[in-house]
N, C-alpha and C positions, 0 to 999 in steps of 0.2 A: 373367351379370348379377350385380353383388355387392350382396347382401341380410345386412341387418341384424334380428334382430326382436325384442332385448333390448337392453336399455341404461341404464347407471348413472345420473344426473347428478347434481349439487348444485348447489341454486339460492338467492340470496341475494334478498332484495327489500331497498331502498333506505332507510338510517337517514332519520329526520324531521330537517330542519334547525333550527339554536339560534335560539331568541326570540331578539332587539335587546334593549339597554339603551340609551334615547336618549331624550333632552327636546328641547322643544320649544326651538327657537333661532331669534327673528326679532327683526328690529329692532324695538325700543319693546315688545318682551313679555320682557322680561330673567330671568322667571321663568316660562318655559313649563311646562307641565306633562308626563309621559309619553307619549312620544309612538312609543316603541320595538314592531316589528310583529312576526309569528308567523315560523317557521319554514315553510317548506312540507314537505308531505307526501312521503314518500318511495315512489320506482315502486315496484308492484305486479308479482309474477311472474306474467303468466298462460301458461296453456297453451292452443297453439288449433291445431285438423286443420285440413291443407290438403289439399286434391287433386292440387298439384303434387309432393308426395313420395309415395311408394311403398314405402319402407324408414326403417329408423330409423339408415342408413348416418353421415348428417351427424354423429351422434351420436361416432360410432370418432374425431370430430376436435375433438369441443366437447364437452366436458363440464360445465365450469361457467358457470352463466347469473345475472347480478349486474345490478340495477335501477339504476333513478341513485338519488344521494340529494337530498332535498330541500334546497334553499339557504336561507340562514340570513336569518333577517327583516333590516329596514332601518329607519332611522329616516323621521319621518312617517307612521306608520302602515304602510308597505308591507309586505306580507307577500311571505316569500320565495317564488322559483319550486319550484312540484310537482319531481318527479323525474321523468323518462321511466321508464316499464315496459320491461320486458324479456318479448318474447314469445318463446316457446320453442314454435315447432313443429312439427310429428308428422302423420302421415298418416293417412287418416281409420283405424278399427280400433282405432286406440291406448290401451291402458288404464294409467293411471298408477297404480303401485302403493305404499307405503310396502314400502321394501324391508328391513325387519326381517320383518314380520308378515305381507307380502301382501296388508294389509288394499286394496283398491281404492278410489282415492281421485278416480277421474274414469274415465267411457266413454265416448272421443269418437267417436262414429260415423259423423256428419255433416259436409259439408265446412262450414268455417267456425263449428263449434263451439267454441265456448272457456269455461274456465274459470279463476278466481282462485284457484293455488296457494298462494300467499304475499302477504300483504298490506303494503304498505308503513307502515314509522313515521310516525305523526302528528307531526306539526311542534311545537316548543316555545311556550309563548306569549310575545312581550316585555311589557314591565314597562310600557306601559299596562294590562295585567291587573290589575296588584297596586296598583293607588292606591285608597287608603281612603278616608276623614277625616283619619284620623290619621297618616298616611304617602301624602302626596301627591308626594313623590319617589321610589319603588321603584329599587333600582338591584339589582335582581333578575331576570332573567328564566330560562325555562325553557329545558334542554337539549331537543332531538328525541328520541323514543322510538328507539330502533334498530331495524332491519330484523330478519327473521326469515332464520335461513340452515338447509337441509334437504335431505336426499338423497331421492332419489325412483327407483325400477325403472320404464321404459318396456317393455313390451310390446304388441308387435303382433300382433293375429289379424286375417287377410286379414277382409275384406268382403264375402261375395259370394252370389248369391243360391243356387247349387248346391254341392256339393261331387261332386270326382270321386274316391272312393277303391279302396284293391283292393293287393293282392299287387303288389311289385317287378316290372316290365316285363309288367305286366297288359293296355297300350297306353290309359295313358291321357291320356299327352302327345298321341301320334296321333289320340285322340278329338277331344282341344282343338282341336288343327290344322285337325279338317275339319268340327267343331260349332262352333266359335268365330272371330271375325279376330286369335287369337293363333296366332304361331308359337313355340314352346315347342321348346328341344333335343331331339331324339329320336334314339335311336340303340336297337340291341340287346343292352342289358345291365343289369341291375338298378340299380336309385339311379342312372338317368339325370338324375332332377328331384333337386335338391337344395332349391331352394328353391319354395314356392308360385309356381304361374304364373296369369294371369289372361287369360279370356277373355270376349268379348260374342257375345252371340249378339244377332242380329237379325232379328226380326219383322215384317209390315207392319204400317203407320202409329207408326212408330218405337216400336213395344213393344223393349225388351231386357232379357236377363234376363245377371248377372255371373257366370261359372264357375271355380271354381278347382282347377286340378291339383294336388295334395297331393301332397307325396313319397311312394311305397311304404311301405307298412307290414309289417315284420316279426312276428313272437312274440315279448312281450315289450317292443312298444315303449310300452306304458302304464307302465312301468317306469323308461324311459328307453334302451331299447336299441336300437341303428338310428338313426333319426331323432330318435327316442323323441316326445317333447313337442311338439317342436321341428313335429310333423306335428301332432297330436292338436289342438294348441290351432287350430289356423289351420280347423275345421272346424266352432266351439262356434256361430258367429253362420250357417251356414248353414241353408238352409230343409228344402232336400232335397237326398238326396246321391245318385249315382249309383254303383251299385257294380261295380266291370266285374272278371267272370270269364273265365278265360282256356280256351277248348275245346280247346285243345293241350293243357294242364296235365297232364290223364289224365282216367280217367274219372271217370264220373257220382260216385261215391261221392268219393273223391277232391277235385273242386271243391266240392262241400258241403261237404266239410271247410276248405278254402281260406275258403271261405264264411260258418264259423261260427270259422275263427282273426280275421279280422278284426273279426267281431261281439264276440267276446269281448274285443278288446283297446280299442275302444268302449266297452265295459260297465264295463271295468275304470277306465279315464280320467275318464268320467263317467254314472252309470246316463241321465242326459236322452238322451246320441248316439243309443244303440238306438233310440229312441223317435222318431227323429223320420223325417219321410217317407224311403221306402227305394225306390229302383227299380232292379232288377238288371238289365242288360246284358251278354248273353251273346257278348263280344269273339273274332275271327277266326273267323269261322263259313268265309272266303273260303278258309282253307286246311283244312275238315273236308268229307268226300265230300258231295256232293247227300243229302239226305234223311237226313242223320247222324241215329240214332236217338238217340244219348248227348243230342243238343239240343232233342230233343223230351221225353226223360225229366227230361234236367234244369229245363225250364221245366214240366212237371208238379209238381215235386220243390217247386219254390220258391211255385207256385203253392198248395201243401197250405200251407204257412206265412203265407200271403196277399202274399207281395209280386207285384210286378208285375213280367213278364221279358221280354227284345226281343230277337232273335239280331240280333249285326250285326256288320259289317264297319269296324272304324275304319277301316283303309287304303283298300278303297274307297269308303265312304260307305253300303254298305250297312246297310238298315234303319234310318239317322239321320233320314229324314225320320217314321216313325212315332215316334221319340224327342220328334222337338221340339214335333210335334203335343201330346203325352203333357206337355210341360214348360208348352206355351201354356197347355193347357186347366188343369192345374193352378193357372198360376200367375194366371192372367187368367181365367179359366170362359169360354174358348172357344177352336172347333177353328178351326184351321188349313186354308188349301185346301191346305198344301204347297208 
């Protein structure tokens, strides 16, 4: 799949069109008086989410986005036509930034949300404005204000209501696959997911709740190492994340540590991540003996910490129906029959 989740632009909004300079001309009024009309308004750049984009891909091919400008008034009074806006846009997630400072200058989260970037130039006045007393012929009118033109940074953080994070080939595409109706690449090797995947999970009486596969996280990737950012931000709008620890990894001692590099690089990106809902998931329980003690000490281990831990099976689905139970009641305050 090719994913975009940065991106440059420069956007112009629409000069305001010239006032008229015109008298009035009709038979038997041989001295009309001003009659010359405005400029019209110049387009407006907005920005608005859609749900039919997914990436900020379009972007790799458009960069720059230019309004119309407003047409120049007309004699009789007419004023010229407005400009068409220029809509620029983006998939819901998207935050527009000022790309010197970072300042954020729009969060569209919702489909159909939009915002006025850029404002188009006001139209000139014509030289009906300027008749006095004493100057009842004006043969002045006004120029259109000019458009404003400006760069703007597009970032996108995925939308979604879980986050699934964890160690490089943790199995948390295969989670996706058989918790979600996403199918996500899987294979056995680290940095399979390069890009966020998205899955639905579905509930009766059409509850669903949005999951997103994050790339692996390395040490260091709060720095920028590995995926670095590129993973970290796509995780900031979710509610609860799921953390999946791998029981092959080694022992007990060992995955706590797995367990608090991730925590740490969380911490480091931004102190809120820790803090928000955490549910551990203790992944391939199907290839450790029956009655493995390491997965009972480690769901002890985690439980001293207060989080909440599930042994399961992505490949085969084991102990996913207690997970989703655990996400309904969460996320709606109620249980599941399963």
């Amino acid at each position: 799949m090719d994913f975009l989740d940065e991106a440059l632009i420069t956007a112009k909004s629409g000069d305001g069109g010239r006032g008229c300079v015109s008298f009035r001309r009709e038979r038997f009024i041989p001295k009309g008086g001003p009659d010359g009309g405005d400029g019209g308004k110049g387009g407006d750049v907005i920005v608005r989410a859609t749900r039919r984009l997914d990436s900020l891909v379009p972007f790799r091919y458009r960069r720059f986005f230019r309004a119309q400008k407003g047409q120049p008034g007309r004699g009789q009074k007419q004023s010229g036509k407005d400009g068409k806006d220029v809509v620029v846009e983006v998939p819901p997630g998207t935050t527009v930034q000022d790309p010197d400072t970072g300042e954020p200058l729009a969060d569209l989260v919702l489909d159909n949300q939009e915002l006025v970037l850029l404002k188009g130039g006001r139209g000139g006045w014509g030289n009906q404005h300027f008749a006095t007393s004493t100057n009842r012929a004006p043969r002045r009118a006004q120029p259109g204000l000019p458009g404003q033109e400006k760069r703007f940074r597009l970032v996108l953080k995925t939308v979604a209501n879980i986050g699934l994070i964890g160690l490089p080939n943790a199995g948390k595409s295969t989670l996706l696959s058989h918790l979600t109706t996403a199918r996500p690449k899987i294979a056995d090797y680290p940095f399979t997911t390069l890009v966020p995947n998205l899955g639905v999970i579905v509930f009766d009486e059409g509850k669903t709740l949005t999951v997103a596969d994050i790339p692996g996280l390395i040490e260091g990737a709060s720095e920028g190492r590995g995926l670095g950012h590129r993973f970290l931000k796509h995780i900031e709008r979710t509610e609860v994340l799921l953390h999946l620890l791998d029981i092959t990894h080694g022992p007990v001692s060992g995955l706590m540590e797995d367990f608090d590099k991730v925590t740490c690089e969380l911490e480091a990106y931004s102190p809120s991540l820790p803090r928000k809902q955490k549910i551990v998931l203790i992944n391939k329980i199907d290839l450790s003996e029956p009655g493995h003690r390491d997965v009972a000490e480690l769901i002890k281990r985690l439980k001293a910490r207060g989080y909440e831990a599930f042994p399961i099976s992505a490949l085969t689905g084991q102990g996913l129906e207690d997970v989703k139970r655990t996400l309904l009641k969460e996320f709606f305050h109620e249980d599941s029959e399963g």
